[in-house]
N, C-alpha and C positions, 0 to 999 in steps of 0.2 A: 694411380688414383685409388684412394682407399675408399671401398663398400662398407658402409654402416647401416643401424637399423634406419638411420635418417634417408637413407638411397631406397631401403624396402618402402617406407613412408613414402619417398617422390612415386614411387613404381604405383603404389594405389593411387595416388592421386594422378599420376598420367592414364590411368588401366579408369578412372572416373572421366577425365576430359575425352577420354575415344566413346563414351559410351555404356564401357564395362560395368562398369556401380555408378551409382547415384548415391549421396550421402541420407537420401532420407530411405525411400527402396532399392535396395543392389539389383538389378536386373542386368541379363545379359540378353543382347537381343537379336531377333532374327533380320536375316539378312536377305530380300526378297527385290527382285527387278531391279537393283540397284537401287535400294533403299533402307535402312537400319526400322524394323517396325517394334514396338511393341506388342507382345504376343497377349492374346486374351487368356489364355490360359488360368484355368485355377490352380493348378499341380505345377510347384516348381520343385527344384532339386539346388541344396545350398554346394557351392563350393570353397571349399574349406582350405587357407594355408596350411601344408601338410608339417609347418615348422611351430606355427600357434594355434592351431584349431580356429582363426579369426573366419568368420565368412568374409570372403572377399567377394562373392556376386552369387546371383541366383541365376541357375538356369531356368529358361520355361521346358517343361513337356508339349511341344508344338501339339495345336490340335488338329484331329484331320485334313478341317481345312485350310490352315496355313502349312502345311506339308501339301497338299494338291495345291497352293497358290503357288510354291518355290516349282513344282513339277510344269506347272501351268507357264510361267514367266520362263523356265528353260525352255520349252518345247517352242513356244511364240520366239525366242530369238534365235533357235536353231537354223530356224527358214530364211532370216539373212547372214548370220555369222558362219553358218557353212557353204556359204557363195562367196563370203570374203575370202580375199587372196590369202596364201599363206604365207607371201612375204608380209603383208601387213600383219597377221595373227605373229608370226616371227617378233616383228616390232613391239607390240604389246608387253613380247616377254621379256625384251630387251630394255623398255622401260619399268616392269619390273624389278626384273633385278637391281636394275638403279637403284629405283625405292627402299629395295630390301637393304641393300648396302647402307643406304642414310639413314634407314630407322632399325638398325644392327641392334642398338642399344633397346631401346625401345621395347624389342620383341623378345629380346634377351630380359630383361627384366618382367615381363608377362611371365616370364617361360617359369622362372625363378619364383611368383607368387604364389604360382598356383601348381606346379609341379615338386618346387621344391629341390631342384639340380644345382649345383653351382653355378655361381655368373661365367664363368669360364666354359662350363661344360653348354650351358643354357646358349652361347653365341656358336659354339660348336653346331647343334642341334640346326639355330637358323642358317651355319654356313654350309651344312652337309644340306637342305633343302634348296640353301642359295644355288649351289650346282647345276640341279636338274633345272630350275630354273634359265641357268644359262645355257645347258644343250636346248632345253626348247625353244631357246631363240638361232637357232641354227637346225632345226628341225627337217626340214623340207628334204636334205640328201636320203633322211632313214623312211620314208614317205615312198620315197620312188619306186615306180612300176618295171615291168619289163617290157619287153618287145622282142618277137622277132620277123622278122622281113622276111618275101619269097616265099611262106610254106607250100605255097602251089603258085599257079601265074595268078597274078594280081591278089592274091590271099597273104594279108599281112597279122600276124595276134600279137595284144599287146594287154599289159593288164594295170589298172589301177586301183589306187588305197582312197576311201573313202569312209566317211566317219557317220559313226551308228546314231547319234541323235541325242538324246539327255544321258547323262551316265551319271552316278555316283559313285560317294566316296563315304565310308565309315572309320572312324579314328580310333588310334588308342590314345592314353592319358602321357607315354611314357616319350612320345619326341612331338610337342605340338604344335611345332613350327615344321619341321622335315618331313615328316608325313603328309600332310596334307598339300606339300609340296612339290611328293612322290606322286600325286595326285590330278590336281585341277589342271596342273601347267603342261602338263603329254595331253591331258583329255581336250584343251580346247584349243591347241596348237593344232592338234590336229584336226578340229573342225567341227569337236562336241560341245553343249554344255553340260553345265556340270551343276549336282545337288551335294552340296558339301554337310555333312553332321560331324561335327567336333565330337571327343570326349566328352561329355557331360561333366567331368573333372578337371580339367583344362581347355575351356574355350577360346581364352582371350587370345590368344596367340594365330586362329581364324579369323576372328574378328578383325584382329588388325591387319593381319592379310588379303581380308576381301577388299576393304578401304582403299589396299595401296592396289591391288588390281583394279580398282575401279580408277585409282589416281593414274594409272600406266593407260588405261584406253581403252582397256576392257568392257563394251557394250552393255549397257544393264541387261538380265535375265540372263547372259552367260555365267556366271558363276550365282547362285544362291546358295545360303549357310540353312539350315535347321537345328534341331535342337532336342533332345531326348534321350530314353534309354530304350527299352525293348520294343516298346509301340514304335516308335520311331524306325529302328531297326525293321522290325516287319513290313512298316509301308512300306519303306524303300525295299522288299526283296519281293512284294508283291505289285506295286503298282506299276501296271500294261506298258506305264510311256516309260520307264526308263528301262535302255539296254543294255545295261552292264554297271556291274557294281564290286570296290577296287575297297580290301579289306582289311586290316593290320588290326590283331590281337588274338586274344589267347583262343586254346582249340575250341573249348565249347561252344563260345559265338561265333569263331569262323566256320566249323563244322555247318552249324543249323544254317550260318549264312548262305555258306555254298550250296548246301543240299535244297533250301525254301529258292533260294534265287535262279540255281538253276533247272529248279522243277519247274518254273514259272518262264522255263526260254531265255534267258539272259546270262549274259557272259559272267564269270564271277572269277579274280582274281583272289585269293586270299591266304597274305600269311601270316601264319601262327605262329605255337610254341618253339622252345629249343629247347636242348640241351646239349648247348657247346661243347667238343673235346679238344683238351690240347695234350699233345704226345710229346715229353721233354726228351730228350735224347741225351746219353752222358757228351756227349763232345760237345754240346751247343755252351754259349758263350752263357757263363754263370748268370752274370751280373745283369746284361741284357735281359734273358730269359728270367730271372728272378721281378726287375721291373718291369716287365712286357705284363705277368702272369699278374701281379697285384695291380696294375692301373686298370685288367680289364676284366677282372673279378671284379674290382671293388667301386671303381665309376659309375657316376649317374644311381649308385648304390643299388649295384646290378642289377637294375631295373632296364633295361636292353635288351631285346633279342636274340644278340651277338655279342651277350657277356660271358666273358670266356670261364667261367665257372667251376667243370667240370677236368681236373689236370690229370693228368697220369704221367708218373715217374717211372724210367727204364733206367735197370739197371743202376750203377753208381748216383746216376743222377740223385737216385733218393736220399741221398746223404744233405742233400740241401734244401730238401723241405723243411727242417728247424730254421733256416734263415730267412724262408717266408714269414713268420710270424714277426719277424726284425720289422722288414718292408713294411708288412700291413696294421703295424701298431703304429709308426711312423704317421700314418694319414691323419688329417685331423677332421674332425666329423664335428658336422656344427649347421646352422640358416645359410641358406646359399649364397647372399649376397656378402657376407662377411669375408673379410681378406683372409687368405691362408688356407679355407676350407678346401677339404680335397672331398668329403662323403656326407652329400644330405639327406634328407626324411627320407623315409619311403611314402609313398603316394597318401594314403590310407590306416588308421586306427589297426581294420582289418586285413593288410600287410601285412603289418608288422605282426601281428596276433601268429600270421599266418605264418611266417617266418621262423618267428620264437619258435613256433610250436614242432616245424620240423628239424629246427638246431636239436631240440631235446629228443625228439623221436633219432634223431642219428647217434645220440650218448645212450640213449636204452635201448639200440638195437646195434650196438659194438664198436660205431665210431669213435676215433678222437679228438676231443675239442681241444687242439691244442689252442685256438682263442678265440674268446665268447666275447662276443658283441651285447648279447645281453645286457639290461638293463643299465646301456651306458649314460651318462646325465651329461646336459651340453646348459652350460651356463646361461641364465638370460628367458632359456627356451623351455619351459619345465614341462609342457604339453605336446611337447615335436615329438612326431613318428621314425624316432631315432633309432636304428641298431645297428652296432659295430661293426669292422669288418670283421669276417670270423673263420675261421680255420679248419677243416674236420679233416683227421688222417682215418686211412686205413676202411675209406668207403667203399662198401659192396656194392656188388648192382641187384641186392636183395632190400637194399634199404629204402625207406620212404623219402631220405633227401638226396636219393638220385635218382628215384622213379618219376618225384616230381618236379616241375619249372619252378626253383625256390623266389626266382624275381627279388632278390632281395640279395644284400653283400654277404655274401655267403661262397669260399670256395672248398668244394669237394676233392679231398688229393685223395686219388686212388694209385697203386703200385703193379708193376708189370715186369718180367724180366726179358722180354724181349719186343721188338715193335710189332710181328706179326702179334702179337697176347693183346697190344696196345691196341690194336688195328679189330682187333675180334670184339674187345671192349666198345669201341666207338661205334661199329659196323651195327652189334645188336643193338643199341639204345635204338630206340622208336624214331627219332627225331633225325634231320639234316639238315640243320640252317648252315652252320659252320663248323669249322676244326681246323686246328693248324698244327704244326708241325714244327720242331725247332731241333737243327739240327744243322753241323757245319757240311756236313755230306751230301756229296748232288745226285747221290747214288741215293742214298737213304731217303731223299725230299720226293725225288722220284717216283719210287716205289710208295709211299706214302700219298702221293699227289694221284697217282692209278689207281690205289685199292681202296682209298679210306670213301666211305658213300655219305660225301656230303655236299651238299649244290655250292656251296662256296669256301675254300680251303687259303688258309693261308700257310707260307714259309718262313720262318722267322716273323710272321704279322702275327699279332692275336684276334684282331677283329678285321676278317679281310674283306669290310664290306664293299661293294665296288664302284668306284666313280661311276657317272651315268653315262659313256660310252659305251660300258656295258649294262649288264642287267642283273638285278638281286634274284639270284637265282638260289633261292631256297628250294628243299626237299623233304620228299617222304612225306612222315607227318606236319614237317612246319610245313607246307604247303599245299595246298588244290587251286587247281583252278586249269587252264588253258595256256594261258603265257601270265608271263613273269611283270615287276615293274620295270620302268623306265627302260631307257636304253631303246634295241629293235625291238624287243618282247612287248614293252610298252606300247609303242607306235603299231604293234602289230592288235594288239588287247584290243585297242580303241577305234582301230578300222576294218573296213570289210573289202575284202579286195574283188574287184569287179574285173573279167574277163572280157575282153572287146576282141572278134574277127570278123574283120572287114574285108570285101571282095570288090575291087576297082578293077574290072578288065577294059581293057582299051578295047580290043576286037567286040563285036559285035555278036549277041548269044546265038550260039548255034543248035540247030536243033526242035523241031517242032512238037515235041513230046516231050512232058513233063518226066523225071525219072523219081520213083518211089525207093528205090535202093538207099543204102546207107552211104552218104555224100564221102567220096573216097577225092582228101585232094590228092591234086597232080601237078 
């Protein structure tokens, strides 16, 4: 099927019948007790196609008190939704995912208006959310308590999981479907609800997800959306009724978010920056390694967490950095919804700005551009937040574009002549989201997979983010918080485990004196 500007046109006009815009005022709106409201708000925030500068809707800045009504409508459903069974909450997720399956397309084109990713990458986004969705519907095994029997006569302990009350969730702009996915569906499987805030630059893609949670069975006031930037932010890390708040984006706001939320008693999961390494090794397979390194540099227009960015060449290998720039010219950079694109906008005017500006900081402070994405022009689009994939040899870790998260298609090749050098390299950068390793050796992956300090490492992967059996287990600086998402860490996040020991003796108490000593069983 071929994507044209006429499929972007269908996408607003479907992103107007949910709600999203209106042809006279674009409003996006909030989402409260199971109802889409209009926010009274004076203060909106436009959101802009990051391919035409078009507003495609306006957010509201919720005001106080539609933020304590979403707080308010969670807390009132809490009191039946966490007496529901969890095979039923199980089912909900499993009519979900249904939903998400049938409106693939749908949320794929939201994704694509207002983030600006390819249609390709954009159904990605919703299938990697689609997942966690479906462990939630099988939830109840990573739930389970323990027991043991016999600790003395009739003295049996046993322990269970139980869910903390309202929680939320803060987004970022850069997966608007999968995040928020990584989200609501652990928090009210397991027995919470939930105060969802979108990106303020990519809504649409909540929007249409609360609707289909509401379509799967989902109770009104279990999930509620909000809407804002830092006011918003702030209630949620001060207001008494929610207990736990689950975080994705960059450090400054995860930072403030952990440190305000959890002054305030509340659980706070939050991950941050990165800066990905990957270690080529001479024996690893050229051709593989040469595409592995540029789809995960240059995808989503390295706007991901777990874009593989940051390369180091050992030894021989280095001879085949010139054949990078073959790969990464090859891409073709364009609107997302157009056939053949491989690299769209970056989010933001002020991306790109941001971007440009540490390409040239890496040329006046010793790097080489072997290829500038700079001021690329894409037909059609003469206003898109366009920059090329781009190339820089011979990076230190004295430079400003490897001190900082460039978020943008930008990969940094740095050189090493040995893996332990590589390994020193990675170890000091600030950051541990991810790093992987590429090498034919089980000896060398080994030794790699032990020393290298990063919460999630891949072998031959580039981006080894992890299915939801297990847990995104980011570190160091990309991370604070208590536990991890999804997975047990998830399940663990979201509940509070309660310790029961019960004393059933058959025999009859003996003894007519209370005893004050410290209870020793037997």
């Amino acid at each position: 099927m071929l994507f044209t500007a006429r499929h972007a046109r269908a996408a607003r006009n479907l992103a107007r019948r949910h709600g999203l815009v209106t042809r006279s005022v674009s409003t996006t709106k909030l989402f409260i007790n199971g109802e889409m409201r209009e926010s009274e708000t004076k203060d909106w925030i436009d959101v802009l196609n990051p391919a035409t500068q078009e507003v495609v809707t306006r957010v509201p800045e919720a005001t106080p008190a539609e933020m304590q009504a979403a707080v308010d409508a969670a807390s009132e459903a809490f009191k039946s939704w966490s007496k529901t069974s969890v095979t039923t909450r199980q089912r909900v997720m499993l009519n979900l995912q249904k939903l998400i399956r049938d409106h693939e397309v749908e949320l794929a084109k939201s994704v694509v208006l207002e983030n600006g990713k390819t249609f390709a990458d954009a159904k990605g986004d919703v299938f990697r959310g689609l997942e966690v969705v479906e462990s939630a519907a099988n939830l109840a095994h990573a739930m389970m308590g323990e027991t043991v029997e016999g600790l003395a006569a009739g003295v049996d302990t046993y322990s269970i999981r139980q869910p903390l009350g309202v929680t939320a969730g803060i987004c970022p702009f850069n997966f608007p479907a999968m995040i928020p996915l990584w989200m609501f569906p652990i928090a009210c499987t397991t027995g919470n609800t939930y105060v969802l805030k979108p990106s303020e630059k990519t809504p649409g893609a909540s929007m249409l997800l609360c609707e289909l949670a509401k379509e799967a069975g989902l109770p009104d006031g279990v999930l509620n959306v909000i809407h804002g930037s830092v006011d918003c932010v702030n209630f949620i890390c001060d207001n008494p009724d929610i207990k736990a708040i689950s975080f994705v984006g960059g450090n400054q706001a995860g930072e403030h978010i952990h440190d305000r939320g959890t002054k305030n008693g509340k659980r706070v999961q939050s991950n941050m920056g990165a800066k990905n390494h990957g270690t080529v090794m001479p024996d690893s397979n050229k051709e593989a390694v040469l595409n592995a390194l540029t789809g995960a540099a240059f995808g989503a227009a390295g706007q991901r967490c777990m874009a593989l960015g940051t390369n180091i060449f050992v030894g021989q290998a280095q001879e085949w950095i010139p054949d990078l720039r073959v790969k990464a010219e090859s891409l073709v950079v364009g609107e997302g919804m157009t056939e053949g694109v491989d690299v769209g906008p970056l989010i933001s005017k002020q991306s790109k700005e941001r971007c440009e500006r540490l390409i040239q900081s890496a040329a006046d402070q010793g790097g080489e551009i072997l290829l500038d994405g700079r001021g690329i022009k894409v037909d059609g689009y003469p206003n898109g937040n366009f920059v090329g994939p781009t190339i820089i040899d011979n990076v230190t870790p004295d430079m400003d574009c490897y001190k900082e998260e460039i978020f943008g298609p930008v990969m940094c090749v740095m050189r090493a002549d040995s893996m332990e050098e590589a390994l020193e390299i990675t170890n000091n950068n600030p950051y541990g989201n991810g790093a992987a390793v590429f090498t034919q050796s089980g000896a060398a992956a080994r030794k790699y997979v032990s020393e290298v300090d990063a919460g999630q490492v891949g072998v031959n992967l580039p981006i080894p983010v992890p299915l939801p059996m297990f847990s995104f287990t980011g570190s160091r600086a990309s991370f604070r918080g208590s536990t991890n998402f999804y997975g047990k860490s998830g399940v663990q996040f979201f509940t509070q485990v309660k310790t029961v020991t019960t004393n059933w003796k058959i025999d009859d108490a003996v003894g007519a004196k209370a005893s004050t000593t410290m209870p020793i069983l037997k």
